[in-house]
C-alpha positions in Angstrom: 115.7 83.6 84.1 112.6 81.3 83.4 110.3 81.3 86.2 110.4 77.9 87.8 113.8 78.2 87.8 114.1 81.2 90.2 111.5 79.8 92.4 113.8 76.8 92.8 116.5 78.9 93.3 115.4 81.3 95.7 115.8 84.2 93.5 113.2 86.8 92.8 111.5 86.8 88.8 112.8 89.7 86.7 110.8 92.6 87.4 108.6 91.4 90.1 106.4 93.9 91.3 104.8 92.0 93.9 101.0 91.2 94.4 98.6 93.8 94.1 95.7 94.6 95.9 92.2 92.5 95.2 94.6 89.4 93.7 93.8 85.8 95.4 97.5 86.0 96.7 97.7 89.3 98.4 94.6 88.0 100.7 96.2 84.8 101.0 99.2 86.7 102.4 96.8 88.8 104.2 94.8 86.2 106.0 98.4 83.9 106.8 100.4 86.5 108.6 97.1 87.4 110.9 97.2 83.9 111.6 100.8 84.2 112.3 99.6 87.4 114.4 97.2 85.4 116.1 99.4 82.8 117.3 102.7 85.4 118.3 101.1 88.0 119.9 98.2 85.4 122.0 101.3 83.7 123.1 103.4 86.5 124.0 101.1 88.1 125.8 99.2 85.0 127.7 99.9 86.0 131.0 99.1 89.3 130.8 94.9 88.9 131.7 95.8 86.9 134.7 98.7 88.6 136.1 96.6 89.3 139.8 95.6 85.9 139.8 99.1 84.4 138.8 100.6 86.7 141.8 98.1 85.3 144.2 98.3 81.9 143.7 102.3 81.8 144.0 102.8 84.5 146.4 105.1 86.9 144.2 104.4 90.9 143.8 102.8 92.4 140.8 106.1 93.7 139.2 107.3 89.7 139.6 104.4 88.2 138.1 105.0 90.7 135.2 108.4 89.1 134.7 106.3 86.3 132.6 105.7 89.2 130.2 109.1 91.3 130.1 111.1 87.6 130.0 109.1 86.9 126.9 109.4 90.1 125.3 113.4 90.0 126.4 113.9 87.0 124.6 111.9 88.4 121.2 113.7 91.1 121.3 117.7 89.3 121.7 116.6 86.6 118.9 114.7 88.9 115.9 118.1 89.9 114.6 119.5 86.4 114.6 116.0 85.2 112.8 116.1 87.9 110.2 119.9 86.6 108.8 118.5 83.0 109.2 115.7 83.9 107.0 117.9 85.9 104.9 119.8 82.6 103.9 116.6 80.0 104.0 113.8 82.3 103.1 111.1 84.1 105.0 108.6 81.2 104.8 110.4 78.8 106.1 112.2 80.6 109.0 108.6 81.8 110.0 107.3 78.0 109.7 110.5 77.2 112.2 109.5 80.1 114.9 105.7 79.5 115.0 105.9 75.8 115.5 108.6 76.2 118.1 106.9 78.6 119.8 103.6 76.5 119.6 105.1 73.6 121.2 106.7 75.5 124.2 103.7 77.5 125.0 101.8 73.6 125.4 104.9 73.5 127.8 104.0 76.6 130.2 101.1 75.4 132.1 103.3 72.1 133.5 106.0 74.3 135.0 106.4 73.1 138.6 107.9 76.5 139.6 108.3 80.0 138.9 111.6 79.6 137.9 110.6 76.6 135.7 107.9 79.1 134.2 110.3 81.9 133.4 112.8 79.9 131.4 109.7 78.4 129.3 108.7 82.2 128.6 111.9 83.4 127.6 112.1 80.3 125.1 108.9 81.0 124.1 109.6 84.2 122.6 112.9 83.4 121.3 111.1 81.1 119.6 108.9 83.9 118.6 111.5 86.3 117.1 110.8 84.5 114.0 107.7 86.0 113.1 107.6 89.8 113.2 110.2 91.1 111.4 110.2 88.6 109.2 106.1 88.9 108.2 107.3 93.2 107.4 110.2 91.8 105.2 108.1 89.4 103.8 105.2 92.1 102.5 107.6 94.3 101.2 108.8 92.0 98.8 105.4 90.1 97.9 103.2 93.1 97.6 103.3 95.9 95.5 104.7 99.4 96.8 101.7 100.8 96.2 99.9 98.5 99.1 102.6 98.1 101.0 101.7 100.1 103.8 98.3 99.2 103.5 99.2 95.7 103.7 101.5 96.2 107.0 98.5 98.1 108.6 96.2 95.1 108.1 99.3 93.0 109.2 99.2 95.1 112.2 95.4 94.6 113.0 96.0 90.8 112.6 98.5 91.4 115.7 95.6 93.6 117.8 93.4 90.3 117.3 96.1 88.1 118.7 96.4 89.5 121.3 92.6 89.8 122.2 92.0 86.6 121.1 94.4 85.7 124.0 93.5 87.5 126.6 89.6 87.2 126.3 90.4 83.4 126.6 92.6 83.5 129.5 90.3 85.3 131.6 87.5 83.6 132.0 89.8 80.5 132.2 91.8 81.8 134.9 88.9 82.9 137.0 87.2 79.4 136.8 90.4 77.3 136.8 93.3 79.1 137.5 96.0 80.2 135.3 97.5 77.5 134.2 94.1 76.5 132.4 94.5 79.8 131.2 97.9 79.4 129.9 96.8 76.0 128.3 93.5 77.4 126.5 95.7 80.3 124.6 98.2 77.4 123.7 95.4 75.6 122.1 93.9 78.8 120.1 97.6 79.7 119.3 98.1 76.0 117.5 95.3 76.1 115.9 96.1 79.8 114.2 99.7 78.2 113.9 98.3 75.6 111.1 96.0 78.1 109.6 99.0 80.1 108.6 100.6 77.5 107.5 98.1 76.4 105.2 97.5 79.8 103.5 100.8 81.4 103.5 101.5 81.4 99.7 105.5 80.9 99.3 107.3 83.8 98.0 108.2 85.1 94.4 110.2 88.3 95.4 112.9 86.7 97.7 116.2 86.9 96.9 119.0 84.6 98.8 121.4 86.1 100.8 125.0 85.3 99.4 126.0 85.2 103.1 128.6 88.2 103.9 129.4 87.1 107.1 129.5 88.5 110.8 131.3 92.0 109.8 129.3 92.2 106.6 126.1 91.5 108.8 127.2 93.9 112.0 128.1 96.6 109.0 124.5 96.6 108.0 123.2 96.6 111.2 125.6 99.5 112.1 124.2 101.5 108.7 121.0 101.0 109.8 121.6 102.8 113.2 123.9 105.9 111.6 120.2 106.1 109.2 119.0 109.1 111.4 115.1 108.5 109.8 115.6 104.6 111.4 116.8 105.2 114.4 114.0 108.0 115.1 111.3 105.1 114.4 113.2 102.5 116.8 113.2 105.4 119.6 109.6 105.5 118.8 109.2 102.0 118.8 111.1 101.3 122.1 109.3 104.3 124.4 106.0 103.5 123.3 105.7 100.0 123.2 107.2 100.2 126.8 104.7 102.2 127.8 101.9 100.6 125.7 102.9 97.4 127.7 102.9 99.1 131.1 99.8 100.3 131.0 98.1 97.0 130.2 100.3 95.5 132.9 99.0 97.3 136.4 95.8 98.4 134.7 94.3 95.3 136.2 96.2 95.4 139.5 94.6 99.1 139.8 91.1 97.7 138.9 91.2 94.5 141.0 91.8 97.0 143.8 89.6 99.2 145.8 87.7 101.2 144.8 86.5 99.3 142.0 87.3 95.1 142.6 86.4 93.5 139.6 87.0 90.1 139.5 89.5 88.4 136.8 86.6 87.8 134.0 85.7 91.2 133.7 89.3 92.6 133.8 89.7 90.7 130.9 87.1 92.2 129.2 89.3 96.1 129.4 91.3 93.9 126.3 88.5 94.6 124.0 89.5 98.1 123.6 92.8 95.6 120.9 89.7 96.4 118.7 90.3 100.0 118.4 94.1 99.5 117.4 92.6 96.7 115.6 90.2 99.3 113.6 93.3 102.4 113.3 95.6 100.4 112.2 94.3 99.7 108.7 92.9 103.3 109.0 96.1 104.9 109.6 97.4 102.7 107.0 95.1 104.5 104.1 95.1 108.0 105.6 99.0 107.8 104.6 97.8 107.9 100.6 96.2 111.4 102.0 98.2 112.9 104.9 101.6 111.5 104.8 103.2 108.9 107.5 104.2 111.9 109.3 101.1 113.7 110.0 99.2 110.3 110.6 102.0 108.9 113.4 101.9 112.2 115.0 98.1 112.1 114.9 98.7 108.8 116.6 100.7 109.5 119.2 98.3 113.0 120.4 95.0 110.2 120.8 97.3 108.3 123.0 98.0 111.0 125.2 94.7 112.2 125.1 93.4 108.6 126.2 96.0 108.6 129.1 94.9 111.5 130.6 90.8 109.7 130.4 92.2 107.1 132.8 93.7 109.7 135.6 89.7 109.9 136.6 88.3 107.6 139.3 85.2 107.0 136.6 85.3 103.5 135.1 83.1 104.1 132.1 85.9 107.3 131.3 89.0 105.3 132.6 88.0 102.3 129.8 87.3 105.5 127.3 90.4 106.7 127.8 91.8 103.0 127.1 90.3 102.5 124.0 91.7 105.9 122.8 95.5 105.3 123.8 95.0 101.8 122.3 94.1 103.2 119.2 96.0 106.1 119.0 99.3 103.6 120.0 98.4 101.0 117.4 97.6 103.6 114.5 101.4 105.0 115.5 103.1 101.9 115.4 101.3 100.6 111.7 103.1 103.6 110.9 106.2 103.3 112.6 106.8 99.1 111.3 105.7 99.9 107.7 107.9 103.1 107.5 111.1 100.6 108.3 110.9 98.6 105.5 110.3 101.5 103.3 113.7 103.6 104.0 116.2 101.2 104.5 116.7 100.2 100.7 118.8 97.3 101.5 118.8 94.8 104.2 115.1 95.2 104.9 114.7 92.0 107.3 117.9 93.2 109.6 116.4 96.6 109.6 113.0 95.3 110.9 114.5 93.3 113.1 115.7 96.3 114.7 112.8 98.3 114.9 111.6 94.8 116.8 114.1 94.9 118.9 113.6 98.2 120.2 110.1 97.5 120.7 110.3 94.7 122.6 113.3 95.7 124.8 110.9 98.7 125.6 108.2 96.1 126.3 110.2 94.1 128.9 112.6 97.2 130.6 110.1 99.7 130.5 106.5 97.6 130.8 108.7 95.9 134.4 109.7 99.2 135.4 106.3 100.4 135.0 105.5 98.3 137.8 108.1 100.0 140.3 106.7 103.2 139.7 103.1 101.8 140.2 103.8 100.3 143.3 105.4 103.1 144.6 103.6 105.8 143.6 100.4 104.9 142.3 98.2 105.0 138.6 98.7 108.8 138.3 103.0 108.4 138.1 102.4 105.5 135.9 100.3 107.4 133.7 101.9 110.2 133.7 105.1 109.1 133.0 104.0 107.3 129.9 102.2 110.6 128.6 105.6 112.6 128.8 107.6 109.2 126.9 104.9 110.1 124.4 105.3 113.4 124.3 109.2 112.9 124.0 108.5 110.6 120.9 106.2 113.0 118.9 109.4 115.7 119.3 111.7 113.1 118.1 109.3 112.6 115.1 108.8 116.3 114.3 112.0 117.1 114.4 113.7 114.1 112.3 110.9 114.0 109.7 110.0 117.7 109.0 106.8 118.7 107.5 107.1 118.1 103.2 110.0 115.4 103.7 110.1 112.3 104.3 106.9 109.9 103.0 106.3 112.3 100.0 106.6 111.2 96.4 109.5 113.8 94.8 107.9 116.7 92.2 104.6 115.7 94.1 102.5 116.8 96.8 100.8 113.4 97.1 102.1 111.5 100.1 104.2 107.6 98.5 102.7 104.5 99.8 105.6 102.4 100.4 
């Protein structure tokens, strides 16, 4: 098939390999999906830094004001199966362009909302809007990039994600603390436009995508369905769905606990506990190249024992070891789920984008049922349940792990010793 011909087509070139690492295209692809990071994960999360001040100004509780978050999340998770067999049939590029710019023009949307009502509905379409991005941008570098970077490549799409979210919350801080946070919500809208059009400038279009022929509902449910009988898949979406909701509960009534006595730091400093994003920012891509060496296995578990470890920093009444402890979990968490999202695409053989999409979905529904629940249990009982509780879902993940993926299976090339890459 000649070349311009499949482009046109939507078909992949015989015996595409993908790009490899160091080629002008694989950073393009690199630097375009951060943007995309940049732009999902500021937006999903731009409530998050001024949750005490968004409870104060319209007289709701902490586990209400975190409703902007879990009503986001919620509506991610419902729509990433529905975006992954749209861009089966129109191609990852394009359904990605069609998420990011309706998402952008929502999140412009948020800070008019007369009500809190009016302000939930605009969050739950905003990350509807957003379940075009992530499973699609894992899809996406499996088939543009060779198998021997993939994971690499989804570590450092990973990262881009840690720096979205920063970039978010460092700006609605200080915003929210000198203007309230709807100047808050408006300043992330503006950073997330601006990453919106930088992906859309370099995002190179893609050479390994192959059209969906369109099998219909029971064709699509029946891959969905093979997807959770895959006992290896449905290990990493437990994963994906405990951790993530505790990840997100944590960063949820952390700032309630340090607004509060004994420590009362006001909203530009709580802000600031979001730098520790650069540690996941930083283990992500480390995790990512320790799998050449150690396996995905030994690195995810490796993952998961930092973020327990981190937890148990913040049971102290110390700040300097409570923020230690954060910016251990954070990396421990975000070297665990590099792992987790890149291992997806790499055992399910068929149906990659649907089989992200899940691994999304679990992680977001954990996001918005457990991250809100978190709040019930904080409220009730203090820090030390909410901690602790999020150390044994941890724990109960790392069994899960061990058992399913046994030491010398899975993530090992076959006659080899060396650990595969894809």
């Amino acid at each position: 098939m000649p070349h311009n011909a499949s482009l046109a087509g939507g078909g992949a070139p015989p015996r595409w390999n993908g790009h490899a690492k160091g080629s002008a295209a694989y950073s393009r692809i690199l630097a375009g999906l951060s943007c995309a990071g940049v732009a999902t994960f500021a937006q999903l999360y731009s409530t998050q830094a001024v949750l005490p001040l968004l409870a104060s100004d319209l007289g709701i509780t902490a586990a209400e004001a975190a409703l902007t978050i879990s009503l986001a999340t919620v509506g991610l998770a419902v729509t990433v199966i529905p975006w992954s067999f749209l861009a089966d049939r129109i191609g990852r590029v394009r359904a990605m362009t069609w998420g990011i710019c309706a998402a952008t023009a929502l999140g412009l949307m948020v800070p008019l909302a007369g009500s809190f009502q009016l302000l939930l509905a605009l969050r739950l379409l905003e990350g509807m809007a957003l379940g075009g991005i992530p499973a699609i941008a894992i899809a996406y570098l499996n088939e543009e990039v060779t198998k021997a970077h993939a994971a690499l490549a989804a570590g450092s799409y990973v990262a881009g994600t840690t720096l979205g979210g920063l970039a978010g919350r460092l700006v609605a801080g200080p915003a929210g603390e000198l203007w309230g946070w709807r100047a808050a919500a408006l300043a992330v809208s503006v950073l997330a436009t601006v990453a919106a059009v930088a992906f859309l400038l370099l995002v190179p279009k893609a050479r390994g995508f192959v059209a969906s022929g369109g099998t219909g509902l029971r064709g699509a449910l029946g891959m969905l369905a093979g997807h959770t009988r895959n006992i290896r898949l449905l290990a990493l979406y437990i994963q994906a769905f405990l951790m993530m909701g505790g990840f997100v509960a944590v960063y949820n009534y952390l700032g309630f606990r340090l607004s509060g006595e004994p420590f009362t730091l006001p909203a530009t400093l709580i802000s600031l506990i979001f730098l520790a994003y650069l540690s996941g920012t930083v283990t992500s891509r480390w995790a990512a190249g320790l799998t050449l060496r150690f396996g995905r296995r030994s690195v995810l578990m490796a993952g998961l024992g930092l973020a327990v470890a981190g937890l148990a920093l913040t049971l102290t009444e110390s700040l300097v070891l409570i923020l230690a402890g954060l910016v251990v979990f954070t990396g421990g968490f975000f070297a665990a789920h590099s792992i987790g999202a890149g291992w997806t695409g790499a055992i399910a053989t068929e149906g990659r984008a649907q089989a992200a999409s899940l691994y999304n979905l679990a992680y977001y529904l954990g996001s918005s049922v457990l991250g809100w629940a978190g709040g019930l249990l904080f409220q009730s009982l203090g820090w030390a349940a909410l901690a602790g509780a999020v150390m044994v879902l941890a724990c109960v993940t790392a069994v899960i792990v061990a058992v399913v993926h046994p030491t010398g299976g899975a993530g090992r090339a076959p006659g080899t010793s060396r650990p595969v890459s894809n």
